[in-house]
C-alpha positions, -999 to +999 in steps of 0.1 A: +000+000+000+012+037-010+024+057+021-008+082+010-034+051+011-020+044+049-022+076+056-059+080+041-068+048+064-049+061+093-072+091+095-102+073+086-094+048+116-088+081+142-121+094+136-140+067+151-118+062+184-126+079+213-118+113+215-108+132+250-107+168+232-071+178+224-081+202+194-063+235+185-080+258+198-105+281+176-096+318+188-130+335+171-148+304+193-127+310+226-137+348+224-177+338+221-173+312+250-153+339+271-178+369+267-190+388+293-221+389+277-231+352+284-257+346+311-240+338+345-257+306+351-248+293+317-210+302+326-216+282+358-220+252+338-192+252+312-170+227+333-202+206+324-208+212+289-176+222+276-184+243+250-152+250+232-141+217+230-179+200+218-180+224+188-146+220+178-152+183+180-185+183+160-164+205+136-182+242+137-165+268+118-172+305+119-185+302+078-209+278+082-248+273+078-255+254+112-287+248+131-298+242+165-327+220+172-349+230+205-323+257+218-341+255+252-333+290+272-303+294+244-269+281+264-255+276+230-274+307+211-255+329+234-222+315+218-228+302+185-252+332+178-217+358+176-198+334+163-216+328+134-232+364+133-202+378+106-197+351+086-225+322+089-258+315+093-274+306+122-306+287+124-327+279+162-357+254+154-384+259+177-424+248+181-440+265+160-466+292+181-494+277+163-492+241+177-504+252+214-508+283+239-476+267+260-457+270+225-468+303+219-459+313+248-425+298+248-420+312+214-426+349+226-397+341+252-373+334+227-382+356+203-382+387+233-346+370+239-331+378+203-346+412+202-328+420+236-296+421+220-297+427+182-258+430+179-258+395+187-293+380+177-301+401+152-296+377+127-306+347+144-332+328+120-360+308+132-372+274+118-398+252+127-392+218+149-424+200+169-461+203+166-458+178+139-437+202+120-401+192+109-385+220+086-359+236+109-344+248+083-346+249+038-339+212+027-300+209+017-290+242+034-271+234+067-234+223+068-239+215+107-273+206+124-265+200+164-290+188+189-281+188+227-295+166+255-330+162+235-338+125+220-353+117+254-380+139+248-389+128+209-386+095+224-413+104+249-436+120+225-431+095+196-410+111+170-375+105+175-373+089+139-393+122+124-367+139+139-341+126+127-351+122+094-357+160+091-323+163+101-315+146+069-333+163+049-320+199+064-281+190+059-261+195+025-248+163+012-216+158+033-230+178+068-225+166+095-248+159+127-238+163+163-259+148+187-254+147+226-279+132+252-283+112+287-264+076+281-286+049+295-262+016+305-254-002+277-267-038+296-304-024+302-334-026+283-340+008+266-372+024+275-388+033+239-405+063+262-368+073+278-391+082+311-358+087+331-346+107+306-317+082+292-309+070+264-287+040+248-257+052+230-265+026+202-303+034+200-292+069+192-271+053+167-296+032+152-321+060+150-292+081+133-285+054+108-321+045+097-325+080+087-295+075+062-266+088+088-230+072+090-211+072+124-177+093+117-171+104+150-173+099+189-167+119+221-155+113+260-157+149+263-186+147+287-186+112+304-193+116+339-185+081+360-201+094+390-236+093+375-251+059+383-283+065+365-308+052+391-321+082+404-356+084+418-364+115+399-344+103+363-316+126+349-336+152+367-327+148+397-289+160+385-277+197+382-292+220+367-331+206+377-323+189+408-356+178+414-360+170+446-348+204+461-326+205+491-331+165+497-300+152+494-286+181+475-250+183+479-251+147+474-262+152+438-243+184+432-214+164+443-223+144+411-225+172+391-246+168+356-252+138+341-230+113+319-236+121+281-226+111+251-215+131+219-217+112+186-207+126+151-225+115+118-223+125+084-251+127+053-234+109+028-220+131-002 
């Protein structure tokens, strides 16, 4: 074999191995993670989520068409929102406000959040995602799509393969999908519901794959050994919900959040 074939397989080999995070960093990214303009509670949990080192993983670049599925109160709008604001395109798919009053309602939030800071949000774009609506963004448009901590809950509502296969259909031949969420132990039946809100690391993949995905990448970035999964309250009972209040608090927040996996896949060119 030719030094350039071994090479070729080399790096095809390296993607799929675990990966701890050693990247170089991205400067324009570091600045976005590091401004003062970030909510303090969503600072408070970057030795959780990482965010530097997830984006760099799932491959982000400043140029790029990417899209956020269910952006929650926006921990990774406030970051990928500047960073993308000069040079890319930024997508957050959202229920649409015509599916129910608690969507309308959570759509005015969001929508009250971009307008606070048009420097920064101004350009943020909104697609559709829920409510039996799956266009987050125009078919064949988005380089990156990137879902965080959210196939529990199309699991729980019955549309975990819609999902995904809207995914598909948003991503440019070649894209890629990042995907992180809640690992269920791998020797346990999976809940198709995921009431406890974990999931099996090779459901996910199956569910990826059906919709025409191919594994390219996978992350220890956020493993957390200290999470035994058997909480009385699910994943919720973790940082940040801790359900159950002050019972047994520091106990949990000794724990810190939950052990998630972060899995790479590609659209086929």
């Amino acid at each position: 074999m030719r030094p350039s074939s071994l090479l070729a397989v080399a790096a095809a080999a390296a993607c799929m191995l675990p990966l701890s995070g050693a990247f170089a960093k991205d400067e324009a990214l570091a600045k976005a993670v590091a401004s003062e303009h970030r909510s303090p509670n969503f600072v408070a949990r970057d030795k959780y989520r990482k965010p530097q080192q997830v984006l760099e993983f799932i491959g982000v670049k400043p140029d790029m068409t990417v899209v956020e599925i269910a952006p929650g109160g926006g921990y990774w709008t406030e970051i990928l929102a500047p960073y993308l604001n000069e040079k890319g395109t930024y997508y957050t798919a959202i229920t649409p406000r015509s599916a129910s009053e608690r969507a309308a309602a959570a759509a005015d939030t969001w929508q009250k959040k971009l307008e606070s800071d048009p420097a920064r949000y101004g350009k943020v774009k909104i697609g559709d995602f829920g409510g039996g609506k799956f266009e987050p963004a125009p078919a064949d448009s988005a380089d990156v799509v990137v879902t965080f901590r959210n196939v529990h809950n199309w699991m729980s509502q019955g549309t975990a393969e819609e999902a995904f296969a809207s995914f598909y259909k948003t991503l440019k031949p070649g894209g890629i999908l990042g995907v992180e969420e809640h690992r269920a132990p791998a020797d346990k039946p999976q809940d198709p519901k995921a009431a406890n809100g974990y999931v099996r690391e090779d459901f996910t993949i199956a569910l990826a794959e059906k919709a025409g995905f191919k594994l390219v990448g996978r992350s220890d970035l956020l493993n957390n050994p200290k999470d035994t999964k058997d909480h009385p309250k699910g994943v919720w009972t973790l940082p940040p919900t801790l359900a159950l209040g002050d019972q047994d608090r520091a106990r949990y927040e000794a724990i810190g959040e939950a052990d998630n996996f972060l899995l790479k896949f590609q659209k086929p060119e």
